[in-house]
C-alpha positions as CSV (number, residue, x, y, z in Angstrom):
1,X,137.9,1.0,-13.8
2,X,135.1,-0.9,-12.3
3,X,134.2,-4.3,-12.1
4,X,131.3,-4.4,-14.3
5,X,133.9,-2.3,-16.9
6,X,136.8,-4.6,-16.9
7,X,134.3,-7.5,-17.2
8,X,133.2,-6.1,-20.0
9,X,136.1,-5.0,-22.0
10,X,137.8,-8.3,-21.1
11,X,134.7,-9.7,-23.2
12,X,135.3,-7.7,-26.0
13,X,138.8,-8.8,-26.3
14,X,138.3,-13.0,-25.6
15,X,135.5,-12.2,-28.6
16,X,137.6,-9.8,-31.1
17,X,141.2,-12.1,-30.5
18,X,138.8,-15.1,-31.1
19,X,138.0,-13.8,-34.2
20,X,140.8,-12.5,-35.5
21,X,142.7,-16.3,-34.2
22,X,139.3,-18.1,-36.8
23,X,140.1,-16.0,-39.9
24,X,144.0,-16.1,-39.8
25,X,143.4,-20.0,-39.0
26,X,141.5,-20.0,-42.3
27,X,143.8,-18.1,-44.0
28,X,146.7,-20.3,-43.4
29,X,144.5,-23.2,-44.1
30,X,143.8,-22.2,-47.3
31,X,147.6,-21.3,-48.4
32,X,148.7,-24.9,-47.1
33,X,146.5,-26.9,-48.9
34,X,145.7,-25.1,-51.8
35,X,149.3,-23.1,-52.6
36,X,151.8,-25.1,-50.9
37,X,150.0,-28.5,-51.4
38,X,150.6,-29.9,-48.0
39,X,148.7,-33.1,-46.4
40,X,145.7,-32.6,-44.5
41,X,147.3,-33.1,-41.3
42,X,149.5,-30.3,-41.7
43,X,146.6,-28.2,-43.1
44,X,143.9,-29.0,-40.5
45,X,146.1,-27.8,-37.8
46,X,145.9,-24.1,-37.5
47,X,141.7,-25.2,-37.8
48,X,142.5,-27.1,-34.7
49,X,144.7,-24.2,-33.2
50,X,141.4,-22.5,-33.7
51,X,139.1,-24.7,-32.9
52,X,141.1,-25.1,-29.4
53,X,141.5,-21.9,-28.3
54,X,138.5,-20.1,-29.8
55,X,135.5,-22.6,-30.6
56,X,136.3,-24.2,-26.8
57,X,135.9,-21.1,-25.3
58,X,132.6,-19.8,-27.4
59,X,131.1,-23.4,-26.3
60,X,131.3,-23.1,-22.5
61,X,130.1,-19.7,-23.2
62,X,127.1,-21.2,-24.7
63,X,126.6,-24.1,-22.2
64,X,126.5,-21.6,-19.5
65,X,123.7,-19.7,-21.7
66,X,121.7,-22.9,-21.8
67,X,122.0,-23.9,-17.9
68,X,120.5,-20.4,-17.7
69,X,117.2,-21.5,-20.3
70,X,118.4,-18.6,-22.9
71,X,118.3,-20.5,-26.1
72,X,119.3,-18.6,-28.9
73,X,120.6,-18.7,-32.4
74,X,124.2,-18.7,-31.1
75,X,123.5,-21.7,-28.6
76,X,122.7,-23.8,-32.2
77,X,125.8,-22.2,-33.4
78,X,127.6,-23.8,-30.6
79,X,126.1,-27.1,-31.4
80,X,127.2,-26.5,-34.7
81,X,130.7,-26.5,-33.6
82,X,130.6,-29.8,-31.7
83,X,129.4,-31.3,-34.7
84,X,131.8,-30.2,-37.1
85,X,134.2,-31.3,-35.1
86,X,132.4,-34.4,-34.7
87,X,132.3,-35.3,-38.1
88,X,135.9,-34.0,-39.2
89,X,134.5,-30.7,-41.0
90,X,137.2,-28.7,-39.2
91,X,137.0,-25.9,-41.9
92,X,133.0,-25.6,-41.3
93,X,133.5,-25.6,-37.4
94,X,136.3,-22.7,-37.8
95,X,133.7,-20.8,-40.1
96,X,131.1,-21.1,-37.1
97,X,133.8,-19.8,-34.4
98,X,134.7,-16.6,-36.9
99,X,131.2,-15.7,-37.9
100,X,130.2,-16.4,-34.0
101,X,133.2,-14.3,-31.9
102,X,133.2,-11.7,-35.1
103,X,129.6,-10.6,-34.9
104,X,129.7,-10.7,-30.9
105,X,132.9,-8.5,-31.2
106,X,131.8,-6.4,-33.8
107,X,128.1,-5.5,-32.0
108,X,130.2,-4.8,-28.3
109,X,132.2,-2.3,-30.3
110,X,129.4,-0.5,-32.6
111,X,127.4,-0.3,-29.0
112,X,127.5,2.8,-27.0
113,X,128.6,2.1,-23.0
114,X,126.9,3.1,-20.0
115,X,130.4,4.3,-18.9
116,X,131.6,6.6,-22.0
117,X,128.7,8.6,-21.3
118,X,129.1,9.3,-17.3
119,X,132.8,9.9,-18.2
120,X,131.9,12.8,-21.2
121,X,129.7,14.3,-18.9
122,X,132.5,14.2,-16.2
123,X,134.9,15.1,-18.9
124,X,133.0,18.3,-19.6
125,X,133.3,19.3,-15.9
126,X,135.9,21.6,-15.1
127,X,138.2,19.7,-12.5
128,X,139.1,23.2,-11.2
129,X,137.7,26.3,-10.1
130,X,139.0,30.0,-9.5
131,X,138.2,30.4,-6.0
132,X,138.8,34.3,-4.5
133,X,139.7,35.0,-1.2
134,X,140.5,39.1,-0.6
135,X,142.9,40.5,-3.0
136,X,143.8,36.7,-4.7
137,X,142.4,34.1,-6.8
138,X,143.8,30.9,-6.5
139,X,143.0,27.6,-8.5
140,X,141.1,24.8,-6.0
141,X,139.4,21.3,-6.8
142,X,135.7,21.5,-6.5
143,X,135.4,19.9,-3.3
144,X,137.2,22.8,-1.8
145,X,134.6,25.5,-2.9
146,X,132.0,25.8,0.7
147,X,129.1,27.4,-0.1
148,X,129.1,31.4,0.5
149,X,132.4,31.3,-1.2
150,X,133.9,33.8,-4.2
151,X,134.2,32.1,-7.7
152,X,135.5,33.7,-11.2
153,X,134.6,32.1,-13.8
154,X,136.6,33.5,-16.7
155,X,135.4,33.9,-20.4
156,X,134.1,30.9,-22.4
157,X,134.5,28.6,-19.2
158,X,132.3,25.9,-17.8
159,X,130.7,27.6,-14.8
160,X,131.6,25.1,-11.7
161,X,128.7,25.1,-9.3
162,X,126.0,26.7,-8.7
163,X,125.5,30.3,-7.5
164,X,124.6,34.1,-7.8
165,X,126.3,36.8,-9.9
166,X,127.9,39.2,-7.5
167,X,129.9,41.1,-10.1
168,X,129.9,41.7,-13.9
169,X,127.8,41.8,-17.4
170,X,127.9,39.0,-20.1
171,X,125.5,35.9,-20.5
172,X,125.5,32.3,-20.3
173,X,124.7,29.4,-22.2
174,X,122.4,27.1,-20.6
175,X,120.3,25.7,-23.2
176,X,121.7,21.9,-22.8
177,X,120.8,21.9,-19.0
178,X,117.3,23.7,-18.6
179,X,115.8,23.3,-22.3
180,X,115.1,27.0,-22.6
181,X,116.4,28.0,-25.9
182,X,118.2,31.1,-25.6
183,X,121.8,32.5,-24.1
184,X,120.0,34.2,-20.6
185,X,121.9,37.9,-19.8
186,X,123.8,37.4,-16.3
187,X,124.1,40.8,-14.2
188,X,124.5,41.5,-10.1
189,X,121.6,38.9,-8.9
190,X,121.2,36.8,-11.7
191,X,121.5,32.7,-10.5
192,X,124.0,30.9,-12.8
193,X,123.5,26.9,-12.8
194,X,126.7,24.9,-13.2
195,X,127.7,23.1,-16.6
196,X,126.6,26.4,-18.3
197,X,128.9,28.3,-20.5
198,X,130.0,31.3,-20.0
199,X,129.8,34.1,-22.8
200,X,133.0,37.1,-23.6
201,X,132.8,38.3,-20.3
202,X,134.3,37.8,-17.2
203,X,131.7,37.0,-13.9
204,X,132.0,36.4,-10.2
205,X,129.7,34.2,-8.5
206,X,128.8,33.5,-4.9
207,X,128.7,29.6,-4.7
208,X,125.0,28.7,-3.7
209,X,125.9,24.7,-3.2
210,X,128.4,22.2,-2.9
211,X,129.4,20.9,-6.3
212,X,128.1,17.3,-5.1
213,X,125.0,19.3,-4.9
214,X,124.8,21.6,-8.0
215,X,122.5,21.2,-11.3
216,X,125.2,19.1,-12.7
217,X,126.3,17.1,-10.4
218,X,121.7,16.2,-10.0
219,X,122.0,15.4,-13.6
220,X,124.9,12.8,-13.8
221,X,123.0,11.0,-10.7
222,X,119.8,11.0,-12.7
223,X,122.2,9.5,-16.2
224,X,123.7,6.9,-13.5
225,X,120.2,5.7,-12.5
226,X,118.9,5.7,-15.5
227,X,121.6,3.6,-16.9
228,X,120.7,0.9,-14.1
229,X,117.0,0.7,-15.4
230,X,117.8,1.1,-18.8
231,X,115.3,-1.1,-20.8
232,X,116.9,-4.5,-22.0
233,X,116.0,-4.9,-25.9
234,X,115.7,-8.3,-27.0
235,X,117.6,-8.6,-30.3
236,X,115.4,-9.8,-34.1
237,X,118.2,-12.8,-34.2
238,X,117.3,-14.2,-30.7
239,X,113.9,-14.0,-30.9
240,X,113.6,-15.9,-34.0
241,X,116.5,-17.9,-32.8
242,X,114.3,-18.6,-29.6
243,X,112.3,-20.3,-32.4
244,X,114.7,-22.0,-34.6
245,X,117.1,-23.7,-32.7
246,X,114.5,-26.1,-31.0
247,X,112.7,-27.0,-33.9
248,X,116.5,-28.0,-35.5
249,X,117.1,-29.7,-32.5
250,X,114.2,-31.8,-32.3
251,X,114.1,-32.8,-35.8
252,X,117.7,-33.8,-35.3
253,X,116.8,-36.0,-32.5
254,X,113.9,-37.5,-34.4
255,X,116.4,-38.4,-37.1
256,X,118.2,-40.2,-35.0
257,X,115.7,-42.0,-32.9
258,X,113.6,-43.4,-35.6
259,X,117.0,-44.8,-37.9
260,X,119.0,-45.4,-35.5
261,X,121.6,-43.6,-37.1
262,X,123.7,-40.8,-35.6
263,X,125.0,-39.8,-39.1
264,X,121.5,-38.3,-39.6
265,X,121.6,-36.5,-36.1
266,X,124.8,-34.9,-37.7
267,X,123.4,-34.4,-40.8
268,X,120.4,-32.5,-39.8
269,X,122.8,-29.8,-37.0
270,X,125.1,-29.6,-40.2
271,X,122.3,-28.3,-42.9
272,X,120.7,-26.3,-39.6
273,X,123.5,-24.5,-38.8
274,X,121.9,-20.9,-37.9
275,X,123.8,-19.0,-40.5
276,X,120.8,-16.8,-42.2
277,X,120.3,-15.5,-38.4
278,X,124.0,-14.9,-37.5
279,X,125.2,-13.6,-40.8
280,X,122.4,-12.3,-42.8
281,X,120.5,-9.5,-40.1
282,X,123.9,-8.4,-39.0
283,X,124.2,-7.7,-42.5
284,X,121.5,-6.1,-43.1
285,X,122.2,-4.7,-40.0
286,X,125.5,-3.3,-41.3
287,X,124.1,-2.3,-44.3
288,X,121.6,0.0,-43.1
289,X,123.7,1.7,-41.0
290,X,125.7,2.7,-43.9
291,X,123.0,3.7,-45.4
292,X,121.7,5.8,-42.8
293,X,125.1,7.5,-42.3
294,X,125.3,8.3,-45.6
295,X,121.8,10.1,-45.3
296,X,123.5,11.9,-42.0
297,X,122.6,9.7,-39.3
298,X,124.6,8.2,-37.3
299,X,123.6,4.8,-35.7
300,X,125.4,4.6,-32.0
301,X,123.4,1.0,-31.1
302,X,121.8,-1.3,-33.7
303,X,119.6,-2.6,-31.6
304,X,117.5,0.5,-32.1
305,X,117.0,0.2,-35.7
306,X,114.8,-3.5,-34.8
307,X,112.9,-1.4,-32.3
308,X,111.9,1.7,-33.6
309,X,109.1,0.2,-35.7
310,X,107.9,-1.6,-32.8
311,X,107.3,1.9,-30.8
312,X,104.0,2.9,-30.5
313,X,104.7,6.5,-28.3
314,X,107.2,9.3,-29.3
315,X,108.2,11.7,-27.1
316,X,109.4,15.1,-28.2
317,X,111.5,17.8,-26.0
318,X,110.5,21.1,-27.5
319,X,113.7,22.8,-27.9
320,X,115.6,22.6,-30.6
321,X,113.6,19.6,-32.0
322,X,110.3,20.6,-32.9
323,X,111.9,24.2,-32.9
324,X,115.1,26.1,-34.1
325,X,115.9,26.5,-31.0
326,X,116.9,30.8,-31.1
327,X,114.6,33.3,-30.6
328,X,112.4,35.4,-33.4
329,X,110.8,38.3,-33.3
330,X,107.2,37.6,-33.8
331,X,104.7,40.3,-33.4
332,X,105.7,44.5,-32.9
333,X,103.1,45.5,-31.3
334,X,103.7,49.8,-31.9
335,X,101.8,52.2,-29.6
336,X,98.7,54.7,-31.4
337,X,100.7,56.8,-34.0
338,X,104.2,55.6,-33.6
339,X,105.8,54.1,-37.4
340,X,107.1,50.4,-36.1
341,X,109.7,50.1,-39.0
342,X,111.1,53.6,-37.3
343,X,111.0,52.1,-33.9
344,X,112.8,48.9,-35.5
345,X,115.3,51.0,-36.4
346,X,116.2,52.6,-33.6
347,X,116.0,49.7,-31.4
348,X,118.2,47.9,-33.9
349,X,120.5,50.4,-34.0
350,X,121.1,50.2,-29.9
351,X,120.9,46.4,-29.3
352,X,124.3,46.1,-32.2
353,X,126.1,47.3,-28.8
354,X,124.0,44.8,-26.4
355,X,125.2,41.1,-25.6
356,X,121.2,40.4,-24.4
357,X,119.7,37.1,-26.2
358,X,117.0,39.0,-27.9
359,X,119.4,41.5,-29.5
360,X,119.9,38.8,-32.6
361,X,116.5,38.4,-32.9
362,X,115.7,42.2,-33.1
363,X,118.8,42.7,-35.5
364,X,117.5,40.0,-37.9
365,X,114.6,41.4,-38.0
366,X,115.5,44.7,-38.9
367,X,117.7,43.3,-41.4
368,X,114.8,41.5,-43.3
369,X,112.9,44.7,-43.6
370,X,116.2,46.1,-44.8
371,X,116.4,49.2,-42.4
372,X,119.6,50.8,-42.2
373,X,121.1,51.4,-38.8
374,X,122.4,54.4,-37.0
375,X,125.0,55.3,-34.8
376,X,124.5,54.9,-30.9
377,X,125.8,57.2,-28.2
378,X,125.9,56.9,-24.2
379,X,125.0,53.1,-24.0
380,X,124.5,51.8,-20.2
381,X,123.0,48.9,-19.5
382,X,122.0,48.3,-16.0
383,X,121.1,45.7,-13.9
384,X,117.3,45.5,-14.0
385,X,116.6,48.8,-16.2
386,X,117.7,47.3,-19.5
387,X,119.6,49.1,-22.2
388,X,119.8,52.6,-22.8
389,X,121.1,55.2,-25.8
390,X,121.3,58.1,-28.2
391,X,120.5,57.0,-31.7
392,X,120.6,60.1,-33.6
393,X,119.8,62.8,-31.0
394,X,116.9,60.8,-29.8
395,X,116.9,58.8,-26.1
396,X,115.8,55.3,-26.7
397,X,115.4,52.4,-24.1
398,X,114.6,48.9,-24.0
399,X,113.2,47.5,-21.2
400,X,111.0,45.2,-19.5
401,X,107.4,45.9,-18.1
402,X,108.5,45.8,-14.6
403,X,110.9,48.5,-14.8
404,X,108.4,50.5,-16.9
405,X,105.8,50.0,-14.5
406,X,107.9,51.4,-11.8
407,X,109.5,54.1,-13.7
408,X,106.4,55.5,-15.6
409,X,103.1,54.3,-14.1
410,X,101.2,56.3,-17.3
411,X,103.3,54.9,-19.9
412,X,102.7,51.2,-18.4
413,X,98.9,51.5,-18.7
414,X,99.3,51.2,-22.5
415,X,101.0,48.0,-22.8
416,X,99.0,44.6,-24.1
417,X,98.2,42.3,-22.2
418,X,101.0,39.9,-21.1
419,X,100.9,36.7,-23.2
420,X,102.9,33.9,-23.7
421,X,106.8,34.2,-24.7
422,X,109.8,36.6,-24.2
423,X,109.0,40.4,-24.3
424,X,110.5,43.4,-24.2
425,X,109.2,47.4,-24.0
426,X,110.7,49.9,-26.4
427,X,110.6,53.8,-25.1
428,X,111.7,56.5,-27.4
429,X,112.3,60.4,-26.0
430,X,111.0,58.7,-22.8
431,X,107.7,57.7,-24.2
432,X,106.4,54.3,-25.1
433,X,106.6,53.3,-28.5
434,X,106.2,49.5,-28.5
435,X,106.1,46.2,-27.4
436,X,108.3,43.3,-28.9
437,X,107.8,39.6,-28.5
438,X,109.7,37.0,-29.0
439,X,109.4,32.8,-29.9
440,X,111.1,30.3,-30.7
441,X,109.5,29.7,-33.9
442,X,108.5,25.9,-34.7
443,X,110.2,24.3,-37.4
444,X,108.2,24.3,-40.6
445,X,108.3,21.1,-41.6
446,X,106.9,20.4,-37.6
447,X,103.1,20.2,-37.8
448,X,103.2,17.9,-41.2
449,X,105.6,15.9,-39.8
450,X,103.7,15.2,-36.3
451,X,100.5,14.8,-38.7
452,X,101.8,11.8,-40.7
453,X,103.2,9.6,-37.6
454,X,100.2,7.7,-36.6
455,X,98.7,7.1,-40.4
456,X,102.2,6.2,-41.5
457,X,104.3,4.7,-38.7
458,X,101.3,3.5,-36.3
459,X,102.8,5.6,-33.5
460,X,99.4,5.8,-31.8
461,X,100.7,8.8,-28.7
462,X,102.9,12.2,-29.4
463,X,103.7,13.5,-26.3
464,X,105.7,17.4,-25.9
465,X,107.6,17.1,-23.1
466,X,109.7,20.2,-21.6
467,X,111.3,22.4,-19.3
468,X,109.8,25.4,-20.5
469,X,106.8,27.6,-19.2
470,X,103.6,26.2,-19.5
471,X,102.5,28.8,-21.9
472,X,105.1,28.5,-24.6
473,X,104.9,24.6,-24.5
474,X,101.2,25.0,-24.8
475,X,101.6,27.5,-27.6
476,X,104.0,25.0,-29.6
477,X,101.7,22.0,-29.0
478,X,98.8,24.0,-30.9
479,X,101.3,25.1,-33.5
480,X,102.2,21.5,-34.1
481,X,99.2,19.8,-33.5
482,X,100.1,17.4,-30.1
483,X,97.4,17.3,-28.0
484,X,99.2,16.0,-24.7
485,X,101.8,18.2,-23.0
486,X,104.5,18.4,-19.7
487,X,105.7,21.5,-18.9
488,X,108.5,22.7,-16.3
489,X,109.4,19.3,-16.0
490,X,113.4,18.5,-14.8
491,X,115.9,16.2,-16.1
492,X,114.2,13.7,-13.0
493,X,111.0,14.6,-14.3
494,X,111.3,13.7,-17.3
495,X,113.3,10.3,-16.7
496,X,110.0,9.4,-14.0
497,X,107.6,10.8,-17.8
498,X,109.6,8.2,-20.1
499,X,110.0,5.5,-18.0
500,X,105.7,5.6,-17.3
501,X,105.2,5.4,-20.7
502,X,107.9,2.9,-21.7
503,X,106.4,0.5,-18.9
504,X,102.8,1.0,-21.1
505,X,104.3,0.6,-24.9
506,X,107.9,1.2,-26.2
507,X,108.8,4.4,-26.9
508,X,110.6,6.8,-28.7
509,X,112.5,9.6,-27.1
510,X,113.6,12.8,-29.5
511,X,116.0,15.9,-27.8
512,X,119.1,17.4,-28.2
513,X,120.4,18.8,-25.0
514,X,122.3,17.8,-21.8
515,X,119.7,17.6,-20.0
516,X,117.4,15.4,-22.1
517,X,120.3,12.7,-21.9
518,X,119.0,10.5,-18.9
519,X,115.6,10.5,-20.7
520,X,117.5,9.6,-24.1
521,X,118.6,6.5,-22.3
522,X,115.3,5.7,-20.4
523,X,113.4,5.1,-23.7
524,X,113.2,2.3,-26.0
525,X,114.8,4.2,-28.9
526,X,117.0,7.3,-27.9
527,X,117.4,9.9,-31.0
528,X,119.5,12.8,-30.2
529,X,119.3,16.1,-33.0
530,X,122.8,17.7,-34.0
531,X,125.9,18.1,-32.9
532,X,125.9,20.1,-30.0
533,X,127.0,18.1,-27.1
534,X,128.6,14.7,-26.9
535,X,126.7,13.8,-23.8
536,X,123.4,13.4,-25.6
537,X,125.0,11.7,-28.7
538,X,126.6,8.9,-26.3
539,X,123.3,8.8,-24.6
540,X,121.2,8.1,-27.8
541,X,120.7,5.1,-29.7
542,X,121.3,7.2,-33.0
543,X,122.1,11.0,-33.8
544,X,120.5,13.5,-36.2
545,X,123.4,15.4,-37.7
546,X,121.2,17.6,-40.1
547,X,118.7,18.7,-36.8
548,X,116.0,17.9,-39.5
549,X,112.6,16.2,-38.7
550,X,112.7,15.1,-42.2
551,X,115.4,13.2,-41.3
552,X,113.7,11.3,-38.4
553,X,111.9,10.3,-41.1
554,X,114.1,8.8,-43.3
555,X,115.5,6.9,-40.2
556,X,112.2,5.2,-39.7
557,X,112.2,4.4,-43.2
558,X,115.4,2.8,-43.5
559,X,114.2,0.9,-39.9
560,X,111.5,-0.3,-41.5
561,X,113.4,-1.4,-44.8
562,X,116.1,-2.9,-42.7
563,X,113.5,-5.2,-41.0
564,X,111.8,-6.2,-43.8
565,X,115.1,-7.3,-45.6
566,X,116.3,-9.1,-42.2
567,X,113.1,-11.2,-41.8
568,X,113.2,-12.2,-45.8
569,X,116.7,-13.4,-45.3
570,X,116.1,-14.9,-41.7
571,X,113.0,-16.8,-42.7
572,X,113.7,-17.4,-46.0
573,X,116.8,-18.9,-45.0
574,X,115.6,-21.1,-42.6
575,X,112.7,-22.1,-44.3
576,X,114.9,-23.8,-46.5
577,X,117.2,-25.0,-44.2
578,X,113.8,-26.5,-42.5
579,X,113.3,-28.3,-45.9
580,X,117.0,-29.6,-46.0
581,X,116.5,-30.8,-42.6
582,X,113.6,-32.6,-43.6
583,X,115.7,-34.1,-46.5
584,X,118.7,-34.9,-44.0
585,X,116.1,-36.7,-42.1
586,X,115.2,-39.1,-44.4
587,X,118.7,-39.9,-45.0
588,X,118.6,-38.7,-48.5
589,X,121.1,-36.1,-47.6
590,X,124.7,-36.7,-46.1
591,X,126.5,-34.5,-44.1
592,X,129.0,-33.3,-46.4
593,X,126.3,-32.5,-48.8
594,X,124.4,-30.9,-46.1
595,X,127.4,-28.4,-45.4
596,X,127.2,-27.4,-49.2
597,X,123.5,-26.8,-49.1
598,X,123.7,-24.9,-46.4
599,X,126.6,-22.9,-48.0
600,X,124.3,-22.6,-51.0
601,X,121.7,-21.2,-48.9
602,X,124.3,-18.9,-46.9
603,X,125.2,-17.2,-50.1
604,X,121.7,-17.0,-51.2
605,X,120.3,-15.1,-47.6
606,X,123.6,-12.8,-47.9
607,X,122.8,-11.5,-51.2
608,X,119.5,-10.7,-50.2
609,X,120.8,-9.1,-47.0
610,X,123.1,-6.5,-49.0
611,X,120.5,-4.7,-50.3
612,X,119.7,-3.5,-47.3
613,X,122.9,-0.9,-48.1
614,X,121.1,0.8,-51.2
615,X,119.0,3.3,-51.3
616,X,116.2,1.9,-52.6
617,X,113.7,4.6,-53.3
618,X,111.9,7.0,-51.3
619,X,112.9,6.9,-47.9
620,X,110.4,9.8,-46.6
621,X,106.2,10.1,-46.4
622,X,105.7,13.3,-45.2
């Protein structure tokens, strides 16, 4: 484990022992004096036990903070301690050490590691490959594979590097590494990029790269840097804590200056103590994660829930998010004379035999015009030449315009002109009957829901950003109404795209693939759609389990309500602490009645912070 790691865990441990130490301390407190009756000495002790090992601890923590000029709500927390102790309110000072190392442990543990998502994506890696040498396969690590060299990768593997189908038919999924959308047909010649998934059917590849080298390997470099420049989000609590624990700490000094008195220094820390900040917004906090997993969102870091409704840029990859992500059939386009739903059918009727990624999309299209399909006969399928049958009697082939352009010059004079999208070319008894293309269809909901985002969440840039041809991105933006596009751009691409626009306003990053994971962690807020890989939901600040804009949504929503419930707590709370401490000042209020004020107060901010746990109403706009 590395250095930074252990560091690291180490601190979660001091923080979660230290916390579990303050509430057993309390517990025991409470039985001595309470059930059993004992003196105070005996009952103050396991405060002390606490106080010792825990509160001493937190408080060289905190001195450390403030030789470094980072004053926070915490750093008046630690002052807090001190002066418990000082004045003999051991109980209060154990309070302050559990509600101090609790929230500390309990934010380490809800936040997602740089290191859990390097070691998923190395996880996902196959730590072998099948390497063939004459007549024999034999298992090898992936350092051993050179390029040139013979690789089978067997059905439903991980394909290990990079290379170029020498022999076999079947397809691959590689929608979480180059954004394209659909499971790509692998024959003799086809490249094959490593971390794909192979389909039913066996393949062997030529290795193109070293695996240090391959697609995969480019992509956990790109994570590891982007890790290293990820942006540092300043937390609600510390900001306003930033504020807060000066102000306390000069009115506490003023006390004592103009009386005289060091009771009224005391007094003031005791009413000041920062608990609307340390217990109320992690409440809230709390709260509206619950909420927002109960709406199918799942919050990974809830930092992002204060920042999202500072973001003024989103950034959408295009497949999968503003898309379904599988390909449709969208326009037949049937030669002079020829019946399209008869073409359908016979096209249908072939590609139930075909493991090509449009052969779904021409099946459910026949099966929403409700055409009944026919037997096939002879079925080949050759490299290049597409796929080829008898359906009743008749010869039926579907193609690509190349082929048909070298096979039949004639016939390839009557094709449309190319546009953008998947295609393919359907000939019956040799002739050409149609042209079929395909999209990945934008998500209905997409256009209303890109309309609404500047009038109703003051996100003032929507940016389309993908690895797809120029023409289909630009196609989707016009569907969708986003005016500013990337296309072809890599995982490195896209990292370079977010971290440009982060450095100009905070931003939020929206994709659901492998590949989109570095740029997931390069933006202000990271949201990763559904559950298809466990790279991009480590990488992201919060997952969309439903892969439902509608949903995004509702997450800004409950941001927005979580906020708004935080800073009445916060505020509210120590606005009337402020008033207390004016009080204090005056001497009109002693320490031990400060301490129930403030506990007064405490319960009064908490309350208030719960509801950020219901529902509340509406939590969508569009």
């Amino acid at each position: 484990m590395p250095a930074k790691a252990r560091v690291s865990a180490r601190g979660r441990f001091t923080d979660a022992a230290i916390a579990v130490l303050a509430a057993a301390a309390i517990v025991v407190h409470v039985v001595l004096r309470f059930a059993v009756g004992a003196s105070p000495h005996v009952t103050h002790l396991p405060l002390f036990a606490a106080l010792a090992l825990g509160g001493v601890p937190l408080v060289l923590r905190l001195v450390a903070k403030a030789a470094r000029r980072e004053f926070g709500a915490d750093l008046l927390a630690g002052i807090s301690i001190v002066t418990a102790v000082l004045l003999g309110q051991y109980l209060a000072g154990t309070l302050v050490v559990l509600m101090l190392s609790g929230g500390t442990a309990l934010e380490h543990y809800a936040v997602r590691s740089a290191a859990s998502v390097l070691e998923a994506l190395a996880r996902r890696m196959p730590s072998v490959a099948h390497l063939r040498r004459g007549a024999t396969v034999a298992d090898v690590g992936l350092d051993a594979i050179a390029v040139g060299d013979l690789v089978e990768v067997h059905p439903h593997e991980i394909c290990p590097v990079d290379g170029v189908v020498v022999s076999g038919h079947g397809a691959m999924d590689e929608s979480y590494l180059t954004g394209e959308p659909f499971v790509m047909a692998k024959t003799p010649g086809s490249q094959v990029l490593s971390g794909a998934v192979n389909g039913e059917s066996a393949l062997t590849i030529r290795a193109t790269r070293l695996a240090v080298d391959s697609r995969y390997a480019t992509i956990m470099q790109v994570m590891r840097a982007s890790e290293q420049r990820r942006p540092r989000l300043r937390r609600l609590g510390d900001r306003l804590g930033a504020i807060y624990t000066p102000v306390a700490i000069a009115v506490a000094v003023a006390a004592w200056v103009e009386s005289g008195e060091a009771v009224r220094f005391l007094a003031v820390l005791v009413i000041a103590t920062p608990c609307p900040l340390l217990i109320a917004i992690p409440v809230a906090v709390i709260g509206s994660i619950s909420l927002a997993a109960k709406r199918g969102i799942i919050v990974k870091d809830p930092a992002v829930l204060e920042q999202i409704e500072a973001c003024r840029t989103i950034i959408f990859d295009k497949t999968g998010t503003l898309t379904y992500g599988r390909p449709a059939l969208t326009e037949q386009l049937a030669a002079p004379g020829v019946d399209a739903a008869a073409t359908l059918r016979l096209a249908a009727s072939l590609e139930r035999y075909s493991k090509h990624p449009l052969a779904g999309a021409i099946l459910e299209a026949a099966r929403r015009e409700g055409l009944e399909l026919a037997d096939a006969e002879a079925i080949a399928e050759r490299p290049f030449e597409g796929l080829a049958g008898t359906v009743g009697g008749v010869g039926v082939r579907i193609t690509n315009r190349k082929y048909l352009a070298g096979a039949c010059p004639a016939a390839a004079a009557n094709l449309p002109p190319v546009a953008g999208g998947l295609e393919c070319v359907v000939l019956v008894g040799n002739a050409y009957a149609a042209t079929y293309r395909f999209r990945d269809a934008p998500r209905a909901e997409s256009p209303s829901f890109i309309g609404h985002l500047a009038p109703k969440h003051l996100l003032r840039r929507a940016l389309l950003l993908s690895g797809d041809r120029e023409s289909e991105v630009r196609y989707l933006a016009e569907e969708v109404g986003i005016t500013e596009l990337v296309a072809g751009a890599s995982p490195e691409d896209k990292v370079a795209l977010v971290r440009k626009e982060t450095a100009r306003a905070k931003t939020i990053f929206v994709g659901d693939g492998i590949n989109d994971a570095p740029a997931l962690m390069a933006a202000t807020v990271g949201l990763a759609f559904g559950q298809h890989s466990d790279i991009t939901a480590e990488a992201a600040g919060a997952v969309i389990m439903d892969t439902s804009l509608l949903k995004v949504d509702e997450f800004f929503h409950v941001s927005r309500r979580m906020r708004r419930i935080a800073l009445q707590s916060a505020v509210g709370g120590m606005a009337a602490s402020l008033v207390g401490m004016g009080v204090a000042a005056t001497g009109h209020l002693v320490p031990v009645a400060g301490a129930i004020t403030q506990e007064i107060i405490d319960l009064v901010v908490v309350l208030n912070a719960l509801r950020a746990a219901w529902p509340g109403g509406e939590l969508s706009d569009f």
